[in-house]
C-alpha positions as a printed NumPy array, in Angstrom:
array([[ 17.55 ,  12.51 , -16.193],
       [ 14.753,  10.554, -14.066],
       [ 13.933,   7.373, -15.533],
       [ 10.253,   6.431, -13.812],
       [  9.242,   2.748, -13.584],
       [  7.006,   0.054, -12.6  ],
       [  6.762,  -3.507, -13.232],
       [  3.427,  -6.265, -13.172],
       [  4.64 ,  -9.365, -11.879],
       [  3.465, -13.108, -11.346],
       [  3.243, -12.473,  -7.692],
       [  5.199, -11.618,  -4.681],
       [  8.971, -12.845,  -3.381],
       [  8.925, -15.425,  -0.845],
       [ 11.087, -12.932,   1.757],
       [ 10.905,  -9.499,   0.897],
       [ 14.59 ,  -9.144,   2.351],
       [ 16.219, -12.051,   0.189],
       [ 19.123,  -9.926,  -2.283],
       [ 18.608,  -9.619,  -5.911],
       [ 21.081, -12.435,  -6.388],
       [ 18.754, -15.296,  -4.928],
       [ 16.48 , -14.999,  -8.327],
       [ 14.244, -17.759,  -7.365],
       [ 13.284, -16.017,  -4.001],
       [ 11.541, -12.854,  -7.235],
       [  8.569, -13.4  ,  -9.009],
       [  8.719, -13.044, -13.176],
       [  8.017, -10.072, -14.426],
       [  5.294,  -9.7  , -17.087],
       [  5.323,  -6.011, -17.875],
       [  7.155,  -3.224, -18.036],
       [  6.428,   0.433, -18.376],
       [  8.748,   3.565, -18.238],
       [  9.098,   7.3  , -18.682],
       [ 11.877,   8.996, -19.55 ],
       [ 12.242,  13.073, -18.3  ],
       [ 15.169,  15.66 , -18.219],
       [ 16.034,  17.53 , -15.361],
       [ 13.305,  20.181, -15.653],
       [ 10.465,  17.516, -16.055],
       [  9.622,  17.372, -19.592],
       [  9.064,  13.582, -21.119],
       [ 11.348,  12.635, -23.431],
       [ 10.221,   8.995, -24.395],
       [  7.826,   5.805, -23.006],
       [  7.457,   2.397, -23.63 ],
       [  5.161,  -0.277, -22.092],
       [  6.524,  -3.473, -22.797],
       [  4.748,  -6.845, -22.226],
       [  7.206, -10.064, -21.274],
       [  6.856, -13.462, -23.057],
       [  6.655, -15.988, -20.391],
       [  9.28 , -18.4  , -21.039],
       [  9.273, -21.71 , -18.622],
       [  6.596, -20.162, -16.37 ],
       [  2.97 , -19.377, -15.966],
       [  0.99 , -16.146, -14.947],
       [ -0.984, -17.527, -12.044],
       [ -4.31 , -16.691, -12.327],
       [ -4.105, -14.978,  -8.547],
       [ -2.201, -12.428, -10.405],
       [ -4.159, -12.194, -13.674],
       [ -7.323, -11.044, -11.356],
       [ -4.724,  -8.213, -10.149],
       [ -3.077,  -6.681, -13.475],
       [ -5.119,  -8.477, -16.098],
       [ -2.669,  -9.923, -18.033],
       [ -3.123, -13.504, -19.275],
       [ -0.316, -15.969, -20.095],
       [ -2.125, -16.649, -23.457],
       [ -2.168, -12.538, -23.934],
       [  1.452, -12.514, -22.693],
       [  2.367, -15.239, -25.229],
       [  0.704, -14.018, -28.027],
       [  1.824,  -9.92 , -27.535],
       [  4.806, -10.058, -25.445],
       [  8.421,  -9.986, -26.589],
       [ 11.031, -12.199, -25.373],
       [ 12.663, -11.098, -21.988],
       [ 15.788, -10.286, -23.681],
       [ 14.645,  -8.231, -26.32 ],
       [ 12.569,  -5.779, -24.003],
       [ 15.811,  -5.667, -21.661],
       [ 18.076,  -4.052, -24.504],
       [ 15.147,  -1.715, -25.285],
       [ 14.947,  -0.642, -21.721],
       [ 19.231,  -0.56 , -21.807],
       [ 18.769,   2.024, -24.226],
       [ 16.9  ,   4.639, -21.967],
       [ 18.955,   3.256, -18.812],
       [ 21.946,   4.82 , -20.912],
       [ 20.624,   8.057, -20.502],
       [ 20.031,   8.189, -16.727],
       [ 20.716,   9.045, -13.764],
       [ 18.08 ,   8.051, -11.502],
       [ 15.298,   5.295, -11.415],
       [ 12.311,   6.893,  -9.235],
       [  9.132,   4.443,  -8.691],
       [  6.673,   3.977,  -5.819],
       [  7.438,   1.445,  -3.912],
       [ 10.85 ,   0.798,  -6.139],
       [ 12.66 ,  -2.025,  -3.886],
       [ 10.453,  -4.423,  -4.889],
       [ 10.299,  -2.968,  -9.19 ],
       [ 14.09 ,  -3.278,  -8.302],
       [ 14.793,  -6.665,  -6.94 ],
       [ 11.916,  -8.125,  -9.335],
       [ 13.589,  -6.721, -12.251],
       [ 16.917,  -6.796, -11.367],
       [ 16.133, -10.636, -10.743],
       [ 15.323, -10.451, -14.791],
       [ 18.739,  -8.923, -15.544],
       [ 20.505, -11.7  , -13.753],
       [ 18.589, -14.981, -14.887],
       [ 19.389, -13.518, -18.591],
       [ 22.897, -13.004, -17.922],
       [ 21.982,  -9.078, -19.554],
       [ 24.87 ,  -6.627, -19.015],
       [ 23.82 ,  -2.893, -18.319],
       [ 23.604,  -0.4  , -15.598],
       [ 20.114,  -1.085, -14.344],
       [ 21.531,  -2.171, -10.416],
       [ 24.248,   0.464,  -9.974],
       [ 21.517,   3.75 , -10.27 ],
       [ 20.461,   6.001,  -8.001],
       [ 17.269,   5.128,  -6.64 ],
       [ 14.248,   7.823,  -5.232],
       [ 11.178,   5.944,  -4.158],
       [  8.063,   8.43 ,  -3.919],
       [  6.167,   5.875,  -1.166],
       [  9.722,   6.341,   1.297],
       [  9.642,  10.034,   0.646],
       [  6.043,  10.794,   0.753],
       [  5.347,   9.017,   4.638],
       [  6.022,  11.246,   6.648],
       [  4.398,  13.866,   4.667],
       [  0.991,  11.949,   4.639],
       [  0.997,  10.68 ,   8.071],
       [ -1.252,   8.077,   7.318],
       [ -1.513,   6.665,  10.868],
       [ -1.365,   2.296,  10.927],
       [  2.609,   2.031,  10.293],
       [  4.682,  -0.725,  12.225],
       [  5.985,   0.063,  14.998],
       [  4.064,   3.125,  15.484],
       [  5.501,   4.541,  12.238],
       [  3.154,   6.363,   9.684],
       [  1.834,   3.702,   7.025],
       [  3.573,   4.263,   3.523],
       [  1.453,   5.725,   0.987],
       [ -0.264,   3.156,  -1.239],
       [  0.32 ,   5.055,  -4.947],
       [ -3.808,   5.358,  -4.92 ],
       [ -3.513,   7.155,  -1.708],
       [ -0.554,   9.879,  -2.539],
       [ -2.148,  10.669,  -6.063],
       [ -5.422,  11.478,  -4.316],
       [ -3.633,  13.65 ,  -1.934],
       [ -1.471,  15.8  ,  -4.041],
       [ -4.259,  16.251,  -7.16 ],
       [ -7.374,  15.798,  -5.042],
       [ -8.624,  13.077,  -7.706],
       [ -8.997,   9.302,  -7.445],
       [ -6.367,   7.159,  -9.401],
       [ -8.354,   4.226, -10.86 ],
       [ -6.179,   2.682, -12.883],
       [ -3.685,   1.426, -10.594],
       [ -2.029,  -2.146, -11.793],
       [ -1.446,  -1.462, -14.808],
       [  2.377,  -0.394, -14.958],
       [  2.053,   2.146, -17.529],
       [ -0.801,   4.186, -15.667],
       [  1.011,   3.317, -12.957],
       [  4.22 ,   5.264, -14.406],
       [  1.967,   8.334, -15.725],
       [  0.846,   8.603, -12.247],
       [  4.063,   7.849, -10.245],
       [  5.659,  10.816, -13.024],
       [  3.442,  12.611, -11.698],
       [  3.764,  12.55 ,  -7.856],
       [  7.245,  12.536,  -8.017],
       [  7.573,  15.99 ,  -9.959],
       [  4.947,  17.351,  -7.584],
       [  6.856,  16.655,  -4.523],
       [  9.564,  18.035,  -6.115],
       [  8.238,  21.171,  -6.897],
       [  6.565,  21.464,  -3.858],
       [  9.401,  20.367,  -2.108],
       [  8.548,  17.688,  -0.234],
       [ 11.856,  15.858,  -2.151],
       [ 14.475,  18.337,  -1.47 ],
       [ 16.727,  19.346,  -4.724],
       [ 19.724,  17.842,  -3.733],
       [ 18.205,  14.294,  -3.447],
       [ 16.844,  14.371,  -6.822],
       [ 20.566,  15.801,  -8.375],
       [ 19.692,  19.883,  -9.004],
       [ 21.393,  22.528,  -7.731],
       [ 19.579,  25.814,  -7.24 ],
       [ 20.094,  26.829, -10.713],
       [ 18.736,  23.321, -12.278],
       [ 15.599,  23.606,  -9.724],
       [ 15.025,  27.488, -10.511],
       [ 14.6  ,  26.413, -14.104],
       [ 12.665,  23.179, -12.665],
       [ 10.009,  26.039, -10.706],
       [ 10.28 ,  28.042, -13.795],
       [  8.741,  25.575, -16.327],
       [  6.121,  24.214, -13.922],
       [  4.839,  27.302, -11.678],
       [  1.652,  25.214, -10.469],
       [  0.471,  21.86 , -10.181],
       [  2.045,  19.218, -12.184],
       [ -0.623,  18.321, -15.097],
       [ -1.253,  15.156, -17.034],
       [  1.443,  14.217, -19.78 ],
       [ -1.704,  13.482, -22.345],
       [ -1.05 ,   9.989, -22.428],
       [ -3.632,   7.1  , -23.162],
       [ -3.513,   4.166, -21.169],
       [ -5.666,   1.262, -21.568],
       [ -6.21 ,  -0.787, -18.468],
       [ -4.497,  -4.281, -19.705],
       [ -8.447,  -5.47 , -18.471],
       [-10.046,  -3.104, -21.321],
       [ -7.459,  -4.647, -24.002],
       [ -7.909,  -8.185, -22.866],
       [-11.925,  -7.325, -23.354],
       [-11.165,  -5.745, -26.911],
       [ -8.632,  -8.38 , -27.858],
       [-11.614, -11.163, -27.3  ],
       [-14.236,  -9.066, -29.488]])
């Protein structure tokens, strides 16, 4: 099972090498979106989940990014522990935690786990990160180092579907679209089997069920800009 994530946030660490442990170095997290999928691809269950602030604010540097307010946080968001056990639930069921970009989703919300002293399995999963295995694919020149620059998610959904992605910042269009990508690099191959836990059997069946290009999974997403804007009418 894949479990695919992303996380809005009140910012960005302070060093983007500090570990998990050093909380304080992680911004807050604000929302959180997932997807759930078995090993051929098919969506099992989502959730997007906004985060009551508790003790801190949602600079407004950040609102202009995701949209999200710390009086819409307050009044719709549930209390960090609460969404934690909801998100234990499909953690449960896992074996992998795929995002773009998923160091940071990991550290940020890993940092949650440990300032609420909440038990569960979120740090000790297998990680795939579509932005790490997508480079070299791209080849976007502009990299350090004379490395290929990684793949903003805008930039990888536009190459694989030949469509823009608009909707980027909000973490459950973000996770439609990262669901996405991933199960098209799969399938094309560009993330071998054996990374993502199938043998040739499981991927034969994976091929099987999904003979062309990975569609949309039919889910709405309003941008948390839109609800903000209907909230206020």
């Amino acid at each position: 099972m894949y479990l695919i994530f992303d996380t809005e946030t009140t910012g960005l660490p302070k060093r983007d090498n500090a570990p998990v442990s050093e909380v304080d170095n992680w911004p807050r997290v604000v929302q959180i979106a997932w997807q759930l999928h078995d090993a051929e691809g098919q969506l099992l269950t989502h959730r997007n989940l906004l985060i009551k602030p508790d003790g801190f604010e949602i600079p407004y540097s950040a609102e202009k990014v995701h949209g999200i307010s710390t009086e819409r946080a307050l009044s719709d968001g549930l209390p960090l522990a609460e969404a934690l056990a909801i998100l234990n639930e499909s953690l449960q069921q896992t074996r992998y935690l795929v995002g773009h970009n998923v160091k940071f989703d990991i550290n940020a919300l890993g940092a949650e786990f440990i300032r609420s002293q909440t038990p569960g399995r979120f740090l000790e999963l297998e990680t795939i990160c579509t932005m790490d295995s997508s480079t070299d694919h791209l080849k976007i020149p502009g990299g350090r180092g004379g490395r290929f620059k990684p793949p903003r998610l805008m930039e990888l959904y536009e190459f694989l579907f030949d469509t823009q992605f608009t909707e980027a910042h909000n973490a459950a269009a973000d996770v439609e679209a990262t669901a996405r990508c991933f199960f098209e690099l799969l399938r094309t191959r560009v993330i071998d089997a054996n990374a993502a836990g199938l043998n040739s059997e499981q991927f034969d069946r994976f091929i099987a069920r999904h003979p062309k290009q990975i569609g949309p999974y039919g889910l709405e997403h309003l941008s948390n800009f839109e609800t903000a804007k209907a909230e206020e009418k």
